[in-house]
N, C-alpha and C positions, 0 to 999 in steps of 0.2 A: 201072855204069849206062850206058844206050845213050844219050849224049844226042841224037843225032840223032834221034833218033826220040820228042824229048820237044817237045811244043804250049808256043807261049811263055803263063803269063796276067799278063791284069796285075794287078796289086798294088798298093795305097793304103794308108798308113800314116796314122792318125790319134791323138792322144793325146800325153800328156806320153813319150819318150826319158831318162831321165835317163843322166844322161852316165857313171856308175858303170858300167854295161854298156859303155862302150866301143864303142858300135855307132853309126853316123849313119843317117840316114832309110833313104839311097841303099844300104847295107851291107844293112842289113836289109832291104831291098823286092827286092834282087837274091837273097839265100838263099830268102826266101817264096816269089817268084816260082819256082827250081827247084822246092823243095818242093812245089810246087803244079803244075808239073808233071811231076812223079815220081807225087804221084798220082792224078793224070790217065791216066798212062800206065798204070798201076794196074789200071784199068777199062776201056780200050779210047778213051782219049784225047777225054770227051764236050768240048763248046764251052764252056768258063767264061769268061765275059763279062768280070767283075772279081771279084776278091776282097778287103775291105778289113779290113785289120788295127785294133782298135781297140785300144790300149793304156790298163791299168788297172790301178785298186788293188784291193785290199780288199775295199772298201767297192762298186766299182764292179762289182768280179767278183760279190760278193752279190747284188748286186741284178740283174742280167744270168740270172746263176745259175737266178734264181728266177723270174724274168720269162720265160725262155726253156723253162727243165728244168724248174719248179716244184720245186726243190729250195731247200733252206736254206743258205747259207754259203758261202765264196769257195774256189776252185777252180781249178787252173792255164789252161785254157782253157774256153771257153765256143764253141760253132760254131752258126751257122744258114746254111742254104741255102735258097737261093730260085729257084724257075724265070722262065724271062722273061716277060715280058706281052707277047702281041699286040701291036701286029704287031710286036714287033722278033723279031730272026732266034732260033731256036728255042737255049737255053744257060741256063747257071747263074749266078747271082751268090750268094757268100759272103760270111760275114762272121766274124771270129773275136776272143773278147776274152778278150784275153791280159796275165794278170796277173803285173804286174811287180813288185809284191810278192811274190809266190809264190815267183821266180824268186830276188830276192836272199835268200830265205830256206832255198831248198834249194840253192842251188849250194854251198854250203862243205859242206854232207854227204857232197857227190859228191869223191872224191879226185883231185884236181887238174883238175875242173870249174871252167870258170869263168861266172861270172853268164853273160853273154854268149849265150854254148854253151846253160846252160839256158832261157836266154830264147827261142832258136832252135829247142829240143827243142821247149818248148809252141809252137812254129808250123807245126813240122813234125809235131807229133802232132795240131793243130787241122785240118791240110789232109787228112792221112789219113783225120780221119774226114770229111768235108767228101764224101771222096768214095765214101764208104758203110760205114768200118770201123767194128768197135765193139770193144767192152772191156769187156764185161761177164761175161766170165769169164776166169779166169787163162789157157788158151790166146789167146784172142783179144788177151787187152794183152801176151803174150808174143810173140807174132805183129806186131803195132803197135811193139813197141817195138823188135825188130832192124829193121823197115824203117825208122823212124824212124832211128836210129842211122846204117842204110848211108847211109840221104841225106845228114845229115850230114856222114860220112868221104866222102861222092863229091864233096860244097860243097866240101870245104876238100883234096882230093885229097891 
């Protein structure tokens, strides 16, 4: 990954951390923020304004889920973008809700994954599609998931 050639954005953390993950705000607003732009860089580097992370449960990702996708049931990420309003300067604001139940529930699947890392994956896959990916067929989430990944090994070099 070139970082030089990567736009900083900024990133807002909202929501319950449980401390099981291992991660403090700052950890985690410093990985989103790469990951975000990584995929900025992605597209041709547009202006994102902020992106805020909302962290959630269950219950929270349902309702998000179905409020946003019109879909039924919880979900490891959830993304909405939004363009700016007049008159502020022309850019994107995100927002992604990302669920930390999901997160402590598949990390032991993954062989020597740890919560953490999965919790990072869904932020790193919430900003990829944020900036126009999708996953609705098996090349595409196959496509999603080695970027996703390289960002990850580029975070932690």
């Amino acid at each position: 990954m070139n970082e030089e050639r990567l736009v900083k954005v900024p990133v807002s953390v909202e929501g319950a951390l449980p401390k099981v993950f291992g991660l403090n705000r700052t950890a985690l607003k410093a990985a989103a923020s790469f990951f975000a732009s990584c995929s900025c860089a992605r597209v041709g580097n547009p202006v994102w304004h902020e992106v805020v992370i909302h962290l959630v449960d269950d219950a929270g990702s349902d309702e998000t889920h179905r409020a946003i996708m019109g879909i039924e049931g919880a979900t490891d990420v959830v993304t909405q973008a939004y363009d700016s309003i007049p008159p502020e300067t022309q850019g994107l604001y995100g927002e992604l809700f990302v669920n930390t139940d999901q997160a402590l529930r598949a990390a032991p699947k993954r062989n020597g994954w740890s919560v953490a890392k999965e919790l990072l994956l869904y932020v790193a896959h919430g900003m990829d599609h944020l900036s126009g990916a999708d996953d609705r067929t098996e090349d595409e989430y196959r496509a999603m998931r080695r970027r996703e990944l390289a960002w990850i090994r580029a975070y932690f070099g």
